[in-house]
C-alpha positions as CSV (number, residue, x, y, z in Angstrom):
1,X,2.3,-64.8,40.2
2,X,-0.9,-63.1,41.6
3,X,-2.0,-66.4,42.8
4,X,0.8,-67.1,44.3
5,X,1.2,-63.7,46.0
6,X,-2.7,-64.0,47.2
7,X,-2.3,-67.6,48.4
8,X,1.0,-66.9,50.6
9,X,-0.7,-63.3,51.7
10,X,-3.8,-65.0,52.9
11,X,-1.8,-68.1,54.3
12,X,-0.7,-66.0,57.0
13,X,-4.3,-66.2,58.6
14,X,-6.0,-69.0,56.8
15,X,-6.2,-72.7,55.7
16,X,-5.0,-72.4,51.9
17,X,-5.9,-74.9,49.1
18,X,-4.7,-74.2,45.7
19,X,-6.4,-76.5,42.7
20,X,-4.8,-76.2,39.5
21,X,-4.4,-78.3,36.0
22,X,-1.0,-78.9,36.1
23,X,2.4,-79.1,37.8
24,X,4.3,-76.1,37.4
25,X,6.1,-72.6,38.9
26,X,3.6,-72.2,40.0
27,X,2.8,-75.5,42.2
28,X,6.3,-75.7,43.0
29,X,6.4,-72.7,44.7
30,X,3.2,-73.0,46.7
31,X,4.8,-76.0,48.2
32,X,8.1,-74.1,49.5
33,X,5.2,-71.9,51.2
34,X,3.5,-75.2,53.1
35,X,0.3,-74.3,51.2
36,X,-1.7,-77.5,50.0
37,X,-1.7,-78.3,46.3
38,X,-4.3,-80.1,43.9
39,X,-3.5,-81.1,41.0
40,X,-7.4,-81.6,38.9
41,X,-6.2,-83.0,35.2
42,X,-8.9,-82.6,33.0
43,X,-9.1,-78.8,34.5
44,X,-7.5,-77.3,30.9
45,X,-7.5,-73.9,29.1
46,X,-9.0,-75.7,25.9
47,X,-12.6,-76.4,25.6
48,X,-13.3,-79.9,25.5
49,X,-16.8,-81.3,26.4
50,X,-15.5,-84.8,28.1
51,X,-12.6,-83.2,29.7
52,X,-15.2,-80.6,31.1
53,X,-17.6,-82.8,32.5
54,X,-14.9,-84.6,34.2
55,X,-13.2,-81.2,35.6
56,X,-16.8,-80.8,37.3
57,X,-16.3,-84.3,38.6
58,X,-13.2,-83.4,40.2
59,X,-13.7,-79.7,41.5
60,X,-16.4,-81.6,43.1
61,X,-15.0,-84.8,44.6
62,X,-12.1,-82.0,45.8
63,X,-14.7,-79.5,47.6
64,X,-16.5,-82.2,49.6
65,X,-12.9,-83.1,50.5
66,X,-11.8,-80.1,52.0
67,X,-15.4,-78.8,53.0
68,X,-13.8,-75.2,52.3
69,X,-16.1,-72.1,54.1
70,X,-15.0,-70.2,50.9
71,X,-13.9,-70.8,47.2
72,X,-12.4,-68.3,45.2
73,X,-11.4,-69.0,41.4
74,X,-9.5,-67.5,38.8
75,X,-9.8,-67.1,34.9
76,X,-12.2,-68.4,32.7
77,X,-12.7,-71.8,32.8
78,X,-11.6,-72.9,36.5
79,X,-14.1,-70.2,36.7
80,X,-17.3,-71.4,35.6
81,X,-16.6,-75.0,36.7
82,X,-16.0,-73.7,40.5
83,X,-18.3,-71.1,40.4
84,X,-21.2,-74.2,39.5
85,X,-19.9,-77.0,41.9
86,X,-19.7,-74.3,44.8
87,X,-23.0,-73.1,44.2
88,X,-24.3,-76.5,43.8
89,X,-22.6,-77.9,47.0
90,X,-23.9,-74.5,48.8
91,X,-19.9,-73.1,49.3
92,X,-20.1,-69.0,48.8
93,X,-17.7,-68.4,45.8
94,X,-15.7,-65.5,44.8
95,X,-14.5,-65.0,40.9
96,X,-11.5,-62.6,39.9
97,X,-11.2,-61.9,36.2
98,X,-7.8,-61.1,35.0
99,X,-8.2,-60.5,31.8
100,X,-11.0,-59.5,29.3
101,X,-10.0,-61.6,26.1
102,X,-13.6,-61.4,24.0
103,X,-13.8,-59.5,21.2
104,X,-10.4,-59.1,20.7
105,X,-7.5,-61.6,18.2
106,X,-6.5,-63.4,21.4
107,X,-10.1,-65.6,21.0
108,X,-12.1,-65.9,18.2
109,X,-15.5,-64.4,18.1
110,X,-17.1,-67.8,18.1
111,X,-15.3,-67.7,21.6
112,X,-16.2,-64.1,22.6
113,X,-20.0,-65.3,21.3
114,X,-20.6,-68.2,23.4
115,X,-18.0,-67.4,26.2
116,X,-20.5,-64.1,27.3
117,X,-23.7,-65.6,28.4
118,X,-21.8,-67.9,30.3
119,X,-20.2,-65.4,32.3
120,X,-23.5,-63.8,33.1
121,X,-25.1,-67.0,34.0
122,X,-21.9,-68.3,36.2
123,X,-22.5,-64.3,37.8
124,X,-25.4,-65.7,39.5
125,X,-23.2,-68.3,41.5
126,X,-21.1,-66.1,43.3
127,X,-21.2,-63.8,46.2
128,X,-18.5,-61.3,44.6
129,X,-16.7,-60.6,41.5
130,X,-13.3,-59.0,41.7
131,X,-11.9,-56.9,38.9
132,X,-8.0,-56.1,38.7
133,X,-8.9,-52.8,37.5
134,X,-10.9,-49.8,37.3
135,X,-11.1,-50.2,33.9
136,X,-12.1,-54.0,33.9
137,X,-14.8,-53.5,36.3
138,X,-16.0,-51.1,33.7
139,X,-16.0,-54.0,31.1
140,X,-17.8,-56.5,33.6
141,X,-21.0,-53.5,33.7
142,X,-21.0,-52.8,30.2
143,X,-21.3,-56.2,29.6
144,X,-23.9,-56.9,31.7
145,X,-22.3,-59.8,33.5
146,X,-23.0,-58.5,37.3
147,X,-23.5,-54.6,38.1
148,X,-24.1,-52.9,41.9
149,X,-22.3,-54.2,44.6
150,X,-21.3,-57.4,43.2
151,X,-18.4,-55.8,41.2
152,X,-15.3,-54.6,43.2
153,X,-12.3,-53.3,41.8
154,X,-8.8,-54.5,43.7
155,X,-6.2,-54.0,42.3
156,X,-2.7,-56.6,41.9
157,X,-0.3,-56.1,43.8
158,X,2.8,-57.8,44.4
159,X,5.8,-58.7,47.0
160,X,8.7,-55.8,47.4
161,X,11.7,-56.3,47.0
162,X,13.8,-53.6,48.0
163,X,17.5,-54.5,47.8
164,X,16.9,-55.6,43.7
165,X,15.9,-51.6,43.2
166,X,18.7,-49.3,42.0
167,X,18.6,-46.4,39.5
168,X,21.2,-47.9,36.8
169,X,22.6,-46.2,33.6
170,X,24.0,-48.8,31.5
171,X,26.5,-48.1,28.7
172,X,24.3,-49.6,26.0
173,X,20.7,-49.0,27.0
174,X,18.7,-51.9,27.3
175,X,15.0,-52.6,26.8
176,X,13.0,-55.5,28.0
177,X,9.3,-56.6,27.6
178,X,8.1,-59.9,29.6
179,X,5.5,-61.6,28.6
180,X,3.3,-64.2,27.2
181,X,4.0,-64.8,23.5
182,X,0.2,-64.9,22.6
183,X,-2.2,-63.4,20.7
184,X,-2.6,-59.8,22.1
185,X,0.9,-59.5,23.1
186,X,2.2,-57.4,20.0
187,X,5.9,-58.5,19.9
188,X,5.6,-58.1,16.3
189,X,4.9,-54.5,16.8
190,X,7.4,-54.1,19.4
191,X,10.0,-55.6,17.2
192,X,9.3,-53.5,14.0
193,X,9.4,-50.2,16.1
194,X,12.8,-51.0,17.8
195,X,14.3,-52.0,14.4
196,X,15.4,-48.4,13.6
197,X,17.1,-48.4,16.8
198,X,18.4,-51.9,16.8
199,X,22.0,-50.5,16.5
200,X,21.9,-48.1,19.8
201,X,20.1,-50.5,22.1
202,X,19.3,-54.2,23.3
203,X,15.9,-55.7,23.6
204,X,15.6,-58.9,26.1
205,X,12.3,-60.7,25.2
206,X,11.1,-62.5,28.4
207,X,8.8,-65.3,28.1
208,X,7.5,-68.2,25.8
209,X,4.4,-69.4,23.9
210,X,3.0,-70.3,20.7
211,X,3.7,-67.2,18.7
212,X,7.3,-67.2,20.1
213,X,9.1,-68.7,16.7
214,X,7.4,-66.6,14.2
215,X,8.7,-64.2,16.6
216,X,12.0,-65.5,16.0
217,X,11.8,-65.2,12.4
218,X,10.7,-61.7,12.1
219,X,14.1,-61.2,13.7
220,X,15.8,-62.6,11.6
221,X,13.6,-60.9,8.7
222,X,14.5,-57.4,10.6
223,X,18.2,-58.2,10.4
224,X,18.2,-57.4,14.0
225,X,19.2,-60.5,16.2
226,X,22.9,-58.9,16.8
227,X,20.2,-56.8,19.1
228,X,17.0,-58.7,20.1
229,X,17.6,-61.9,23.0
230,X,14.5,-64.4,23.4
231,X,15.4,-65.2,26.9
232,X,12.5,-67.7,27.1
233,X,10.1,-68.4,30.5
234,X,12.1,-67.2,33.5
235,X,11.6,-67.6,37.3
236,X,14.0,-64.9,38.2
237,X,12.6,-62.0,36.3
238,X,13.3,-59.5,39.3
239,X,17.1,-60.1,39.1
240,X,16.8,-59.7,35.1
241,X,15.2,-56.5,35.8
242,X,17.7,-55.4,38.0
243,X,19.9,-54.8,34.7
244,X,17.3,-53.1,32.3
245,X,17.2,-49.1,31.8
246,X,13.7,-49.5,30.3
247,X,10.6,-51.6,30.4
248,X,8.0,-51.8,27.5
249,X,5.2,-53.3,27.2
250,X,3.4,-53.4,23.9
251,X,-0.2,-55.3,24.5
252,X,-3.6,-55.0,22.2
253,X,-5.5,-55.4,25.6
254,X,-4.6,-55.8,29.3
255,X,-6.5,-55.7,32.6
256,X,-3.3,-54.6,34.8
257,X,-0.3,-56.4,34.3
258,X,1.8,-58.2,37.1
259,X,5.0,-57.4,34.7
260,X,4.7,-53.7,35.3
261,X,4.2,-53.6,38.6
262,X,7.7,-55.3,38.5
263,X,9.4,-52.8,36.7
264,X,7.8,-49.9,38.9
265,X,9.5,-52.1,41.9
266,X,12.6,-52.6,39.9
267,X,12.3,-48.5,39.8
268,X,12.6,-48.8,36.1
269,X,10.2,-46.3,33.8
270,X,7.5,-47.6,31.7
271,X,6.5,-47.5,27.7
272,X,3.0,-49.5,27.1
273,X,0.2,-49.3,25.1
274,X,-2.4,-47.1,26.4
275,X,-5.1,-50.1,26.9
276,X,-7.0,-51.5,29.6
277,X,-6.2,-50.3,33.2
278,X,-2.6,-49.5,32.6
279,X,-2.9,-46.0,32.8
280,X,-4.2,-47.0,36.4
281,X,-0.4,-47.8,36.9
282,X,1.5,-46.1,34.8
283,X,1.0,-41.9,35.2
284,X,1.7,-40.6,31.9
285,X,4.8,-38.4,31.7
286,X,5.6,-39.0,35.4
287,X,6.2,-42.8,35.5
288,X,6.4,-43.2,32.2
289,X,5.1,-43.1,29.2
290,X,1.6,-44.4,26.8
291,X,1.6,-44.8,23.4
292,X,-1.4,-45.9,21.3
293,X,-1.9,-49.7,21.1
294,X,-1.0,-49.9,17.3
295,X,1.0,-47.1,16.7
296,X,4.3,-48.3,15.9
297,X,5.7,-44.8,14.6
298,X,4.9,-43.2,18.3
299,X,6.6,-46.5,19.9
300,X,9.7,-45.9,18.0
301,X,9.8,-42.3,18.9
302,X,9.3,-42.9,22.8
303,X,12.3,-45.8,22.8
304,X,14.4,-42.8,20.8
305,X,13.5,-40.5,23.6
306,X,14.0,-42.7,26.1
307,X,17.5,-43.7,24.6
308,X,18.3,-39.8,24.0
309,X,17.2,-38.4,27.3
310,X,18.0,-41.3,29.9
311,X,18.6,-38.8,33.2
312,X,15.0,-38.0,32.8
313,X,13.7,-41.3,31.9
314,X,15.5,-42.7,35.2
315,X,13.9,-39.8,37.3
316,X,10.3,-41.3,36.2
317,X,11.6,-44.6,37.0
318,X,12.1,-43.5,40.5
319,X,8.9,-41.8,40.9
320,X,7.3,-44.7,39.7
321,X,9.3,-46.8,42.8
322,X,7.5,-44.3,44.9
323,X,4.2,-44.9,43.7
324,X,5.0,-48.6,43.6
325,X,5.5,-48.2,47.7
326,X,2.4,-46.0,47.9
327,X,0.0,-48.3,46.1
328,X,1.0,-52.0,44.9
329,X,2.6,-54.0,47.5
330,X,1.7,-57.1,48.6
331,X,0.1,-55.7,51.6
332,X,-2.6,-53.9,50.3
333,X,-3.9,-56.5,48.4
334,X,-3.9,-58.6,51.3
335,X,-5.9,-56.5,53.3
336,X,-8.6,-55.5,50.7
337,X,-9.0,-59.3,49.7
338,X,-9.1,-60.4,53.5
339,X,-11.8,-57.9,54.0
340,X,-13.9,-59.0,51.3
341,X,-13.6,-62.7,52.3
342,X,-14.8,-61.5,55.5
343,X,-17.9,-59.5,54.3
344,X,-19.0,-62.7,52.4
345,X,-18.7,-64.8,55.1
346,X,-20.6,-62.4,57.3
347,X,-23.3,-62.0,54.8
348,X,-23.5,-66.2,54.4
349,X,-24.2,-66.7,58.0
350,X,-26.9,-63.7,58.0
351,X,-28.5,-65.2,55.5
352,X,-28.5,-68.7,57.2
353,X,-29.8,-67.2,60.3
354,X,-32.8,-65.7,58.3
355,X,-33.4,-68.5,56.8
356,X,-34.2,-70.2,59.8
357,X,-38.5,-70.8,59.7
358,X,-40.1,-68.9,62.5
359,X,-43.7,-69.2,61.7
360,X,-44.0,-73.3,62.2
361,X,-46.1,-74.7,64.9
362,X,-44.3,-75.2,68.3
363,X,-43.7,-78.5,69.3
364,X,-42.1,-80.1,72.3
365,X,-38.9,-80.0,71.1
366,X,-38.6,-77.1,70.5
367,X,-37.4,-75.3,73.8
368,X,-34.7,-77.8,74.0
369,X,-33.7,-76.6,70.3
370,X,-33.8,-72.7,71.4
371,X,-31.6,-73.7,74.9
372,X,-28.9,-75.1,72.0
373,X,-28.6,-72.6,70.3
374,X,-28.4,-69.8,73.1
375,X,-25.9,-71.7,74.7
């Protein structure tokens, strides 16, 4: 979603080339916008030396293609290998990290191990790195993968959608969490802290993934599907919203999650786990509420509350529609990023000026090569 928020935002003033692994949403919807897909199959989220090497082949077969004045590349992977061809074909490059996965159970620490010094040496191909939060750009010091000016913080931002906002009060509360089911999404922790109140409530599970059928079966094990709905991966989340009282979102580690900026649009109040740069969205007690990241005792007590006490609970879902308008739409993004794709581009063509020898011996030509250039 960011990506395809950033590439239609920055369509609007700019040639946009999108270079992804796979069809999807995602490429679907890029075409409805007239942006220019790529489709680069051996560009995949599992490590594979062969596959790799041809990625590289590919990313770089695809830049001399488009000759781009700019590359900017997302997560991980597509990160490194874009980050190294545009360096090597001499394209300034710009890397946004979404989310900070080492040393936590969504990798293994063989991952985290290796993944880190790559990430500081890929820091060294880029003009900028973008972090989605406050918090992330934080990690990216600490870590010692880039540090001064090299690190910016903007954060995501998304579309507004103003007619699917509307304070609602349903008869049987309902609860929602969308997302990923991966490691560091804790649906299991979710679903064990609702249990107690499986009888007063609904709970609509948006999303899919490997861990989605063991997430299934813990239902069951609860004795609580008569209250739980695995809804699966869903292109019309904002309309599902539209219906919920209350969004939760129960993580191990985030950056700044897309999903609750939709349910501060949706004007809907928030529960998460107090990690990563949420608390850079949600304002504790105002727009919701944080609960420690593996404390399923306080989880249950803030859905009771929230259950109990819903006039309240929708009066922070309506400041959090105001902060929503104040902070996080589309716009503001948009402006940050095209600002910063500006600065780099200003800064390249300094440093091509400077780089221009001054200090050679004159030769005939030369006053014909001055003329060119002043004209």
């Amino acid at each position: 979603m960011h990506l395809l928020h950033l590439a239609t935002a920055m369509s609007e003033r700019h040639q946009v080339h999108v270079a992804v692994g796979e069809e999807g949403f995602l490429t679907a919807s890029l075409r409805l916008h007239g942006i220019q897909v790529h489709i680069l199959p051996n560009l995949r989220r599992s490590a594979n030396v062969l596959s790799d090497l041809k990625a590289v082949r590919e990313t770089w077969k695809l830049i001399k293609e488009v000759s781009p004045d700019l590359v900017h590349v997302h997560t991980f992977k597509a990160g490194f290998i874009g980050r190294f061809v545009a360096w090597m074909l001499g394209v300034p490059a710009i890397y946004t990290i979404h989310a900070w996965l080492w040393g936590t159970s969504a990798v293994s620490g063989w991952s985290s191990r290796f993944a880190l010094p790559l990430e500081r040496i890929a820091a060294h191909w880029c003009a900028q790195i973008i972090a989605v939060s406050h918090a992330g750009e934080e990690l990216i010091r600490k870590n010692s993968i880039a540090s001064g000016t090299k690190v910016v913080t903007i954060h995501n931002c998304i579309e507004d959608l103003p007619a699917l906002h509307a304070p609602r009060i349903n008869q049987q509360p309902v609860l929602a969490m969308v997302a990923r089911f991966t490691a560091g999404k804790n649906f299991a922790l979710l679903l064990r802290a609702f249990a107690p109140l499986a009888d007063r409530a609904r709970l609509l599970l948006v999303g899919d993934g490997e861990t989605r059928q063991a997430m299934e079966a813990l239902t069951a094990q609860l004795g609580i599907e008569h209250a739980v709905t695995f809804l699966g991966e869903r292109s019309d989340v904002e309309v599902l919203l539209s219906e919920v009282d209350v969004f939760v979102l129960a993580s191990e580690s985030e950056m700044f999650p897309i999903s609750i900026l939709e349910a501060m649009r949706a004007e809907i109040p928030v529960i998460a786990s107090d990690v990563g740069g949420i608390r850079e969205a949600v304002i504790p007690g105002k727009t919701g509420v944080l609960v420690p990241a593996a404390d399923g005792a306080s989880l249950t007590r803030t859905m009771e509350d929230a259950i109990e006490n819903r006039q309240h609970w929708q009066s922070m879902g309506q400041q959090g529609r105001q902060a929503f308008e104040k902070q996080f739409r589309i716009s503001e993004m948009a402006s940050r990023m095209q600002q910063l794709y500006l600065n780099v581009l200003s800064e390249r063509r300094n440093k091509t000026r400077l780089s221009v020898p001054t200090n050679r011996i004159a030769t005939p030509g030369d006053k014909q090569i001055r003329d060119h250039f002043k004209s």
